[in-house]
C-alpha positions in Angstrom: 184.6 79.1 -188.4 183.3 76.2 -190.5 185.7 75.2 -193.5 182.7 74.7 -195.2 182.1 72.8 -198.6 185.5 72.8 -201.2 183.9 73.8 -204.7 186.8 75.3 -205.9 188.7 72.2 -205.7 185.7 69.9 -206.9 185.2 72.1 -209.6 189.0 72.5 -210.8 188.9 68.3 -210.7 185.8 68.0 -212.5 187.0 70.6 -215.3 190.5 70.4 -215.5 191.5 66.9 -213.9 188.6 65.0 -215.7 187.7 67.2 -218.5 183.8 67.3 -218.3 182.1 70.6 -219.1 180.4 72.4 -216.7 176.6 70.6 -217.7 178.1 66.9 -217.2 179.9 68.2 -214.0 176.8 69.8 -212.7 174.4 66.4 -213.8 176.5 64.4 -211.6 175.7 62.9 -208.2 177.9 63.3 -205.4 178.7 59.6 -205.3 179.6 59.7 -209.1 181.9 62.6 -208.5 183.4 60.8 -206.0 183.8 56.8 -207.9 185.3 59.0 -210.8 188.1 60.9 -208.4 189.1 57.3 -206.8 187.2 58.3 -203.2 185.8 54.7 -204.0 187.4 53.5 -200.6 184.6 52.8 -197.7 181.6 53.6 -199.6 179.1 51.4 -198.3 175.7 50.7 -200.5 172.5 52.4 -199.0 171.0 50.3 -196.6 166.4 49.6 -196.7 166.3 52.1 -193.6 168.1 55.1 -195.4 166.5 54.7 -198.6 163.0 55.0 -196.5 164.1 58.0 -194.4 164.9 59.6 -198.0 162.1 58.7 -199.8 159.7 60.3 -196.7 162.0 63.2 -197.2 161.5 63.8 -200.8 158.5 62.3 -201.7 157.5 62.0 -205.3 155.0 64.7 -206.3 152.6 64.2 -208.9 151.6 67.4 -211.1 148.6 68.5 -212.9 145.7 66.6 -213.3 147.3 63.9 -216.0 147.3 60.2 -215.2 
């Protein structure tokens, strides 16, 4: 059985521990969570390579027919 992801914890952090509201604690990125809760520790920056394997990933999309 996989242990899976730990909201309930992230969550009581975010709201209790660091006081944001459930908007900011939603708007932030996983690696802001984590520089705000001190997991700062062996974060490396993203390399040229990852950033191009993510940006195939998720291309940007262009909507409607507006420059």
């Amino acid at each position: 059985m996989s242990a899976g992801f730990a909201w309930q914890h992230l969550l009581r952090a975010g709201l209790r521990g660091l006081r944001l509201t459930p908007e900011q604690f939603w708007a932030l990125t996983p690696a802001e969570l984590r520089l705000m809760l001190g997991e700062e520790r062996g974060a490396r920056p993203m390399g040229r390579a990852r950033l191009d394997e993510l940006i195939a990933a998720f291309p940007d999309e262009v909507k409607g027919d507006g420059p």
